[in-house]
ZAMARGU-4260 file (C-alpha; in steps of 0.2 Angstrom, whole numbers, plus 5000, padded with zeros to 4 digits):
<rodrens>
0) 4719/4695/4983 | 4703/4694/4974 | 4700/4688/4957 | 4688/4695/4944 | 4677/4683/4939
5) 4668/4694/4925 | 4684/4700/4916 | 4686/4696/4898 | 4698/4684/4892 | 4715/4691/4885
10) 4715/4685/4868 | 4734/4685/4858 | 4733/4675/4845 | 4721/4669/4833 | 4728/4651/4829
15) 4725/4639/4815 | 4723/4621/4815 | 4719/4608/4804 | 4714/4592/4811 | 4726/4575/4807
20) 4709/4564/4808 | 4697/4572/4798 | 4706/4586/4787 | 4694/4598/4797 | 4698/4617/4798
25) 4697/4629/4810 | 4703/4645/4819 | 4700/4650/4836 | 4706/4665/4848 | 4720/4659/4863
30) 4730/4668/4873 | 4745/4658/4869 | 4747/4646/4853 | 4742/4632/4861 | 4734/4613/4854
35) 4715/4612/4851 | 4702/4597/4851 | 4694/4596/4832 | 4676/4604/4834 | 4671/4592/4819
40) 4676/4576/4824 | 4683/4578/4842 | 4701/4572/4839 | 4712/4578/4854 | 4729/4590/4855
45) 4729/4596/4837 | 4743/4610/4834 | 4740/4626/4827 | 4751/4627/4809 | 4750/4647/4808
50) 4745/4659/4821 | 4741/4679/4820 | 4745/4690/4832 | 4731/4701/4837 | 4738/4713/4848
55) 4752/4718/4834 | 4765/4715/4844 | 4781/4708/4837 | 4783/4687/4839 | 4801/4681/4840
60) 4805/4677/4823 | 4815/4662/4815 | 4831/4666/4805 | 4837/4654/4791 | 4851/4657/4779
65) 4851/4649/4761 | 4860/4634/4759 | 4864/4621/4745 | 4854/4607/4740 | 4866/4595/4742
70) 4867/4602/4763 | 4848/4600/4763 | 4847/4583/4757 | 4861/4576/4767 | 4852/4584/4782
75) 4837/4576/4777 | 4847/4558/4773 | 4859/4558/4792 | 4842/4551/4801 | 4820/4549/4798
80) 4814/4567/4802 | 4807/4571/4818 | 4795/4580/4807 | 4793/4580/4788 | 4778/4589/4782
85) 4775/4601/4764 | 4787/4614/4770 | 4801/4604/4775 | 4808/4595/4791 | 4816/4593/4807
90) 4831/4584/4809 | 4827/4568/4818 | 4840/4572/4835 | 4835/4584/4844 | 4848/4598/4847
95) 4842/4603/4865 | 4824/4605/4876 | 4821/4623/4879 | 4806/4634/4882 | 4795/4634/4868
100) 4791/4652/4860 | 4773/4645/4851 | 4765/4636/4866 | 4777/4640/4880 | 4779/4622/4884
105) 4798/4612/4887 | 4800/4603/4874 | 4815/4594/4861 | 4820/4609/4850 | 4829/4603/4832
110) 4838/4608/4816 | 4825/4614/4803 | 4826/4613/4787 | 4814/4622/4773 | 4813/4622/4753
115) 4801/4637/4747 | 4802/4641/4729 | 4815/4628/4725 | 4829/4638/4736 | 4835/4629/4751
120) 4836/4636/4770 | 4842/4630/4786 | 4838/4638/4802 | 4850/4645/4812 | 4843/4643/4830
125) 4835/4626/4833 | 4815/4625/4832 | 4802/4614/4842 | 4789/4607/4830 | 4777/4620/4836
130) 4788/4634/4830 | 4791/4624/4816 | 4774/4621/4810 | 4769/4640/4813 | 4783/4646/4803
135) 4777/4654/4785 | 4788/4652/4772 | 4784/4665/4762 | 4791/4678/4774 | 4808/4670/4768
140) 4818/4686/4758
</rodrens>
C-alpha cells in the first residue's frame, strides 16, 4: 500500500480558539475540532470554543429542554463546576467517559447546564467540555 505524499489535507472544520494566557484569537482549518498551540504567545492545548463545518455536513447536535431557575441553580449549588464559563456549566461529577463528538478523544462527559437570554436549559445527553464549549447558544429555540 502506498501513500500519497502530495495529497491535500482534508480540512472539516474551521475551529476557533481564544487563548487562556494572552486573550489571543484565532481560527485555523482541522480536520477534526481538535486543541491548538497560541501562535501569539505559544501557550499549549487551547480548545476550540466554536467550530464551522466546512463540508456542510450535519454535526451531532446537543438537545436541551427548558428548565426552571430554581433546577439550574441547585445543579449549580450540589458541587464546583467542572466547568463554569459565560454560557453556563458542567456539573462537577462526571456522568460517564465516552467518545467525544468535538475531538474524538475518551474523556469524562457531564450534566450541562446553560442560561441564554435569562431562560434556563439543561441538556439532555451528557457533554464533554469540548462539546460544551463548542455549543452556541443562540441556536436554542
Amino acid at each position: 500500500m502506498s501513500a500519497n505524499l502530495n495529497a491535500e489535507p482534508e480540512y472539516r472544520f474551521r475551529n476557533y480558539y481564544e487563548c487562556d494566557r494572552c486573550g489571543h484569537r484565532w481560527s485555523d482549518d482541522w480536520s477534526c475540532m481538535c486543541d491548538d498551540d497560541c501562535p501569539e504567545c505559544g501557550a499549549r492545548h487551547m480548545s476550540p470554543y466554536k467550530r464551522d463545518d466546512l463540508e456542510g455536513a450535519a454535526s451531532a447536535v446537543a438537545v436541551f429542554k427548558e428548565v426552571g431557575e430554581a433546577r439550574y441553580f441547585e445543579m449549580l449549588g450540589v458541587l464546583p463546576p467542572a466547568l463554569w464559563i459565560d454560557k453556563g456549566f458542567l456539573v462537577g461529577e462526571p456522568f460517564d467517559h465516552r467518545q467525544c463528538k468535538a475531538t474524538g478523544r475518551f474523556t469524562a462527559s457531564f450534566a450541562a447546564f446553560i442560561r441564554h437570554r435569562g431562560t434556563y436549559y439543561e441538556s439532555e445527553e451528557a457533554m464533554t467540555a469540548a462539546e460544551f464549549k463548542a455549543f452556541d447558544p443562540s441556536t436554542l429555540s
